[in-house]
N, C-alpha and C positions, 0 to 999 in steps of 0.2 A: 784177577780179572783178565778175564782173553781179549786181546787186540784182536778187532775184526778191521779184517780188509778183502780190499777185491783181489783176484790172484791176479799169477802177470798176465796169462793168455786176456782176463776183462780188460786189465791196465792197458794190453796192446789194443784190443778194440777200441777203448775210451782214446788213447793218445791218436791212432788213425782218425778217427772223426774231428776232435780238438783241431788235428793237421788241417781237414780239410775246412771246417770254420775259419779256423787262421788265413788259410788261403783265401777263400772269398772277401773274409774282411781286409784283411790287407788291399784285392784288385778293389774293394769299394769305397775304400778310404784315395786310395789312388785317384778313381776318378771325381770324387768330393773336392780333390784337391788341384786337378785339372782344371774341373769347371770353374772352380774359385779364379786360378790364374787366368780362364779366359774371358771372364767378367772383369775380373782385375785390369785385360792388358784392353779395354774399346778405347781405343783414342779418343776426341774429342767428341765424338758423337752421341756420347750422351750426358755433357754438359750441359746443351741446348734444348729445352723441354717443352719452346714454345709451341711447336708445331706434335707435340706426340698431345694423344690423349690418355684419360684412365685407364683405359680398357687396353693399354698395351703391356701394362704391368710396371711392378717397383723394381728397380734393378737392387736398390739395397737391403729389399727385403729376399730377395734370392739369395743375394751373398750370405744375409745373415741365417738364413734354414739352410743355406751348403756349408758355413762354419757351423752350424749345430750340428748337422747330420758328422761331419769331419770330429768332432769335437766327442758324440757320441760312442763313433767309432775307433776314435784311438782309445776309449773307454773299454770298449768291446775287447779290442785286439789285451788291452794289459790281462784285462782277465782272464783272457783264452790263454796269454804267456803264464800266467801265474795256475792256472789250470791244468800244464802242461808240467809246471815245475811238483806240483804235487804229486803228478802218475810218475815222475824218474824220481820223487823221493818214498812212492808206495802209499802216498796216505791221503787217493785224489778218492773222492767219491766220501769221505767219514765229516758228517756234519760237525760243525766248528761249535754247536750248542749243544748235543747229545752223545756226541761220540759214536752214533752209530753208522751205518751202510744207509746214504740216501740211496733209495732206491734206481732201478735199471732206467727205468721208463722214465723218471727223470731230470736223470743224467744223458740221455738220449733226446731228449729234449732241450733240456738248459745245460749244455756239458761244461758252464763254468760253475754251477749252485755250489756253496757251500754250505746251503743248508738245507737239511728237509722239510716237506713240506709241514709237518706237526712245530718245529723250528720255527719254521717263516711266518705263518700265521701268530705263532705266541708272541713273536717277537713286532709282529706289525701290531695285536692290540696292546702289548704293552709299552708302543709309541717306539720302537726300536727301529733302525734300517735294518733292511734286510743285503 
Protein backbone atom coordinates (compact mmCIF):
# COMPACT_ATOMS: atom_id res chain seq x y z
CA UNK A 1 0.00 0.00 0.00
CA UNK A 2 1.33 3.62 -1.07
CA UNK A 3 1.53 6.33 1.50
CA UNK A 4 -0.07 9.42 -0.03
CA UNK A 5 1.11 12.76 1.01
CA UNK A 6 1.31 16.30 0.03
CA UNK A 7 4.76 17.14 -1.25
CA UNK A 8 7.09 19.62 0.53
CA UNK A 9 6.49 22.75 -1.96
CA UNK A 10 2.15 22.00 -0.70
CA UNK A 11 3.55 21.30 3.01
CA UNK A 12 5.23 24.83 2.55
CA UNK A 13 2.17 26.52 1.26
CA UNK A 14 -0.05 24.76 3.99
CA UNK A 15 2.78 25.67 6.99
CA UNK A 16 2.73 29.62 5.36
CA UNK A 17 -1.02 29.89 5.99
CA UNK A 18 -1.22 27.66 9.47
CA UNK A 19 1.88 30.66 10.16
CA UNK A 20 -0.44 33.21 9.37
CA UNK A 21 -3.72 31.89 11.26
CA UNK A 22 -1.39 31.39 14.27
CA UNK A 23 -0.63 34.94 13.90
CA UNK A 24 -3.92 36.32 13.97
CA UNK A 25 -5.15 33.98 16.71
CA UNK A 26 -2.55 34.57 18.89
CA UNK A 27 -3.08 39.00 18.41
CA UNK A 28 -6.95 37.84 19.07
CA UNK A 29 -6.48 35.81 21.92
CA UNK A 30 -4.19 38.81 23.07
CA UNK A 31 -6.63 41.32 23.06
CA UNK A 32 -9.59 38.73 24.74
CA UNK A 33 -7.23 38.85 27.38
CA UNK A 34 -6.66 42.59 27.61
CA UNK A 35 -10.25 43.45 27.69
CA UNK A 36 -10.68 40.70 30.38
CA UNK A 37 -7.94 42.65 32.64
CA UNK A 38 -9.58 45.85 31.80
CA UNK A 39 -13.11 44.71 33.03
CA UNK A 40 -11.14 42.96 35.75
CA UNK A 41 -9.14 46.16 37.00
CA UNK A 42 -12.87 49.14 37.27
CA UNK A 43 -12.36 50.17 40.68
CA UNK A 44 -15.24 50.53 42.74
CA UNK A 45 -17.47 51.81 40.21
CA UNK A 46 -19.23 49.24 39.42
CA UNK A 47 -20.15 47.77 42.67
CA UNK A 48 -22.73 50.44 43.15
CA UNK A 49 -25.69 49.54 40.68
CA UNK A 50 -28.23 51.73 42.19
CA UNK A 51 -28.11 54.58 39.98
CA UNK A 52 -27.29 52.47 36.44
CA UNK A 53 -30.15 50.98 34.62
CA UNK A 54 -30.65 47.69 32.35
CA UNK A 55 -30.16 49.00 29.28
CA UNK A 56 -26.38 49.77 30.18
CA UNK A 57 -25.50 46.21 30.10
CA UNK A 58 -24.10 43.09 32.38
CA UNK A 59 -20.41 43.62 33.15
CA UNK A 60 -20.32 39.87 34.13
CA UNK A 61 -21.86 38.67 31.20
CA UNK A 62 -19.00 40.46 29.14
CA UNK A 63 -16.33 38.92 31.12
CA UNK A 64 -17.91 35.60 30.65
CA UNK A 65 -18.30 35.79 26.30
CA UNK A 66 -14.51 37.36 26.68
CA UNK A 67 -13.49 34.18 28.81
CA UNK A 68 -15.37 32.05 26.20
CA UNK A 69 -14.11 33.74 23.19
CA UNK A 70 -10.30 33.55 25.17
CA UNK A 71 -11.09 30.06 26.06
CA UNK A 72 -12.10 29.26 22.32
CA UNK A 73 -9.01 30.53 21.11
CA UNK A 74 -6.41 29.08 22.99
CA UNK A 75 -8.40 25.95 21.46
CA UNK A 76 -7.79 27.51 18.11
CA UNK A 77 -4.10 28.38 18.54
CA UNK A 78 -3.48 24.20 20.10
CA UNK A 79 -4.71 23.04 16.84
CA UNK A 80 -3.12 25.35 14.58
CA UNK A 81 0.35 24.26 16.84
CA UNK A 82 -0.57 20.73 16.44
CA UNK A 83 -1.32 21.49 12.60
CA UNK A 84 1.92 22.82 12.32
CA UNK A 85 3.55 19.68 13.88
CA UNK A 86 2.08 17.38 11.32
CA UNK A 87 3.44 19.45 8.03
CA UNK A 88 7.40 19.24 9.90
CA UNK A 89 6.54 15.47 10.44
CA UNK A 90 5.08 15.15 6.46
CA UNK A 91 1.77 13.74 7.39
CA UNK A 92 -0.49 17.19 7.81
CA UNK A 93 -3.33 17.08 5.30
CA UNK A 94 -4.02 12.68 5.57
CA UNK A 95 -7.42 12.03 7.30
CA UNK A 96 -6.92 10.47 10.84
CA UNK A 97 -10.26 7.99 9.56
CA UNK A 98 -9.38 7.12 6.02
CA UNK A 99 -5.79 7.64 5.50
CA UNK A 100 -6.28 9.46 2.64
CA UNK A 101 -5.38 13.47 1.20
CA UNK A 102 -8.34 15.77 2.70
CA UNK A 103 -8.64 17.58 0.00
CA UNK A 104 -6.84 21.45 -1.09
CA UNK A 105 -9.97 23.35 -0.69
CA UNK A 106 -10.27 22.15 2.67
CA UNK A 107 -7.40 22.53 4.09
CA UNK A 108 -7.48 26.04 2.86
CA UNK A 109 -10.31 26.53 4.44
CA UNK A 110 -10.12 24.62 7.96
CA UNK A 111 -6.13 24.34 7.78
CA UNK A 112 -6.34 22.55 11.11
CA UNK A 113 -9.24 19.38 9.84
CA UNK A 114 -8.14 16.18 10.44
CA UNK A 115 -10.60 14.95 8.80
CA UNK A 116 -12.43 14.68 5.47
CA UNK A 117 -15.30 15.74 4.73
CA UNK A 118 -16.76 11.96 3.80
CA UNK A 119 -14.86 11.30 7.60
CA UNK A 120 -16.66 14.05 9.43
CA UNK A 121 -20.07 13.48 8.25
CA UNK A 122 -19.75 9.54 9.02
CA UNK A 123 -18.43 10.26 12.04
CA UNK A 124 -21.11 13.11 13.13
CA UNK A 125 -24.12 10.44 12.25
CA UNK A 126 -22.44 7.92 13.93
CA UNK A 127 -22.64 10.26 17.17
CA UNK A 128 -18.75 10.64 17.05
CA UNK A 129 -16.77 14.33 17.48
CA UNK A 130 -15.33 15.42 15.01
Amino acid sequence: MTTVRYSPDELAEFQTLLKAKLATAEEDLAQARESLLRLGSNGTDDTYFGSKSMDEGNPSLEREELMMLATRQEKFINELLAALARVRAGNYGVCRVTGELIPKERLRLVPHATLSMNAKQHNATAGGTA
